[in-house]
N, C-alpha and C positions, 0 to 999 in steps of 0.2 A: 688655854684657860677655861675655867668653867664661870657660867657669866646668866646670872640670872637679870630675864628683862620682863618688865611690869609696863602693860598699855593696858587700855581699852581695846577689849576684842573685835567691834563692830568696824561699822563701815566708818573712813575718818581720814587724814592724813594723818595724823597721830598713830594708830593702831597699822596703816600700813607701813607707813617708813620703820616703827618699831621691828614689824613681823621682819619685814627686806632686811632689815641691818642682821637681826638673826639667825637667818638662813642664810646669810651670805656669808657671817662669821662659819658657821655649820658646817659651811663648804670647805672654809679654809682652815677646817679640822678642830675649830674649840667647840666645845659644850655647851650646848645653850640651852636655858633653863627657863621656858612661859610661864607667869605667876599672875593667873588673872582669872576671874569668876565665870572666863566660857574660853574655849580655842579661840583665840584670834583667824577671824576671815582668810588670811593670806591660806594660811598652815592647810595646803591642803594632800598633801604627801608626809608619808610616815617615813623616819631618817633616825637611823642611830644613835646622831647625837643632836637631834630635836626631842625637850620631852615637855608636858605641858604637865601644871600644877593647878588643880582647883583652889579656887579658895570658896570655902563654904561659909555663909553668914549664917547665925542662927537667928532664929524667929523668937524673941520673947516678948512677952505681953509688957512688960515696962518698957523699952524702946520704943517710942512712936516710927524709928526710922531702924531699919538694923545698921549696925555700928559697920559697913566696910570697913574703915579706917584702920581698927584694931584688927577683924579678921585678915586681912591684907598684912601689915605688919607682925603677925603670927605665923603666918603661912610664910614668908619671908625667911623669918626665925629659923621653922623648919625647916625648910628646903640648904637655905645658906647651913645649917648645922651638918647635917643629915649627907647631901654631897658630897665633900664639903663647897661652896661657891667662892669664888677670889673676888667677883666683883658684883653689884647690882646695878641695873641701868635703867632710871624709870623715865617713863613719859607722862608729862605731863607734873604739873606740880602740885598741884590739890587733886587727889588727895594722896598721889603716890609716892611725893618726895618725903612727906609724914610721917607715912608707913616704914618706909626703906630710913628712916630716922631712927624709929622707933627698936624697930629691924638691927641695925647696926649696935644700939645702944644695948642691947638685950642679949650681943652676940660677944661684949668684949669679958676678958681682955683679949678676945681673936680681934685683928682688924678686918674689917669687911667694909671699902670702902663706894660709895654709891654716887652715882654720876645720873643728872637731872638733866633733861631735856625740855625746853621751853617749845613750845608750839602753836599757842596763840590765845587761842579764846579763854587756858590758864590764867593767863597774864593780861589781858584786855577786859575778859568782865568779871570772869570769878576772883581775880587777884586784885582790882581795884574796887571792889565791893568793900565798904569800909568796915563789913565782918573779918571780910578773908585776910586782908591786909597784911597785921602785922602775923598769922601764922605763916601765910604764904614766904612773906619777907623772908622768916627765921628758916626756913625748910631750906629757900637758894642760898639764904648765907653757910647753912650749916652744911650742905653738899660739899661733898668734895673735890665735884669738877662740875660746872657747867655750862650746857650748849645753849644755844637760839637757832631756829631754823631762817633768820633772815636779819640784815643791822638793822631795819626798822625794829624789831621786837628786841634786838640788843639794848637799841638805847630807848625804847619805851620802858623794858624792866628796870636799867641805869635811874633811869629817869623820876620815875612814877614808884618805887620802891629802895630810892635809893642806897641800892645796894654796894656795897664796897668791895664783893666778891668779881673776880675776873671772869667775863662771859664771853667764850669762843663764838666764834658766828659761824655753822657749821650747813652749809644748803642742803633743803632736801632732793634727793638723786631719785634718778632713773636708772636704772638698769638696761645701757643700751644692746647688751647680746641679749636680753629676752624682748622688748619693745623696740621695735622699728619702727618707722614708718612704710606703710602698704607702696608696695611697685606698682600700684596703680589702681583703679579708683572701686573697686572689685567692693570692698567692704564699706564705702560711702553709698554706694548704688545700692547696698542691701536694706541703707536705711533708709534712703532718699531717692529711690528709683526715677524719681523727675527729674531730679536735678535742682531741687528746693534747698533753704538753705536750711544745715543742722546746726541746730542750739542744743550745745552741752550741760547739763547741769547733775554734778558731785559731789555727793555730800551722804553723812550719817541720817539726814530727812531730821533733825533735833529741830524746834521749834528757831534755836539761832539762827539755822540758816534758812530762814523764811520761804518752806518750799513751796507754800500755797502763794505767794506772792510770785515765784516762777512761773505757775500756770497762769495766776490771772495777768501776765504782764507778755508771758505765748501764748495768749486768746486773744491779746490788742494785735499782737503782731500777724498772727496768722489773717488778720484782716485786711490787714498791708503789705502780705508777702508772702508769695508761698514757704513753710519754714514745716520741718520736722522738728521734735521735741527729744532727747533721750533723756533719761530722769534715770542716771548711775549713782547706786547705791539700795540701802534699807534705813529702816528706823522708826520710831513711833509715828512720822509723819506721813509714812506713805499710805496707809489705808485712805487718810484726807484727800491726800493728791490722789490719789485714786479716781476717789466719790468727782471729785472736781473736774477730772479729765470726760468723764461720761458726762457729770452736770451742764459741761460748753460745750458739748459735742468733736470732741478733739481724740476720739479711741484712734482716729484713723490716724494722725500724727503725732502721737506720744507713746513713746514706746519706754516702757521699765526694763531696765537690765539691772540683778543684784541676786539678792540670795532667795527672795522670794518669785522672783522672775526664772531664778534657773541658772543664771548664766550671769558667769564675770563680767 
């Protein structure tokens, strides 16, 4: 199949389990087709049947904001024509299920059908926003198939939009032949060479997931414990956490791993 998939490129659960499902399709020899405004993070090898689609917004003076929504939903057009694509698969439902609507709608009488994945923060703040409401609604009902990564967010969407469309509960995976767990403590000792205890924290650094509240919350702890910090990921919030780690004095146990750190 050839099988165009639409995330967010950055750091996220969203944007990796999208990239993972893609490359894993890729492996098992269909086409997979990235439709998004930068590479997604994962993509870091070049594959014959991996190819990636910009979508360009243009800048004009009457938009206070440029329109993703239609550029997205164009570039879709293109790509599903152009291909030609059997299926789209977006992540996230504002504002990609929209698009891939809009997409489908502009493509018939071919059928190009589009399958919506829920993954949270959609559904929890942007989709109960009493703006987003009823588009959000209309996008899952008008999908043609769709996922939840967990039953809490199955029946929170059920719930809170109630929707009449049938919503799979699909988990998100790991990939155990690339992630193992270490034979032995070799790469806990790189971070924690004491034997202090490590506090993980994952994320896109978006103001949601409150990454300055991570630091000032491992600056109460490091006073009560010896603890190391990793701070996995990028995003607008890290230059903050940054200023923050030097500002409590914590360079020596905070350590960033992500795109601006160098390292997965």
């Amino acid at each position: 199949m050839k099988i165009g998939i639409t995330c967010y490129p950055t750091y996220g659960g969203s944007g990796v389990v999208a990239t993972e499902l893609g490359l894993e399709l890729a492996a098992r020899g269909h086409e997979v087709h990235f439709i998004s405004y930068a590479v997604p993070v994962r993509i870091t090898e070049a594959s014959e049947r991996i190819h990636f689609h910009e979508v360009e917004v243009m800048n004009y003076p009457l938009f206070d904001h440029p329109p993703y929504a239609l550029a997205l939903a164009t570039q879709m057009y293109n790509v599903a024509a152009s291909e030609p694509l059997d299926l789209l698969h977006v992540h996230y439902a504002i504002p990609h299920s929209v698009s891939a609507y809009l997409a489908r709608a502009m493509l018939r009488p071919r059928r190009v059908p589009f399958v919506t994945t829920l993954h949270g923060t959609d559904i929890t703040l942007v989709g109960i926003d009493r703006s987003y409401l009823p588009i959000t609604r209309f996008s899952i009902e008008e999908s043609n198939a769709v996922t939840a990564i967990s039953e809490y967010l199955r029946q929170v969407t059920l719930k809170e939009f109630d929707v009449q469309r049938p919503i799979e509960m699909i988990p998100n995976f790991v990939n155990c032949d690339v992630f193992q767990p270490a034979k032995d403590n070799s790469r806990r000792a790189e971070f924690a060479p004491g034997n202090e205890k490590v506090l993980v924290h994952l994320s896109n650094f978006r103001p949601v997931k409150r990454v300055p509240d991570v630091i000032e919350i491992f600056a109460l702890v490091r006073k009560e414990i010896p603890a190391k910090l990793l701070m996995i990921g990028d995003g607008p919030d890290r230059a903050t956490a940054e200023w923050m780690v030097h500002q409590n004095g914590l360079a020596s146990a905070v350590t960033f791993l992500g795109r601006a750190g160098g390292r997965p």
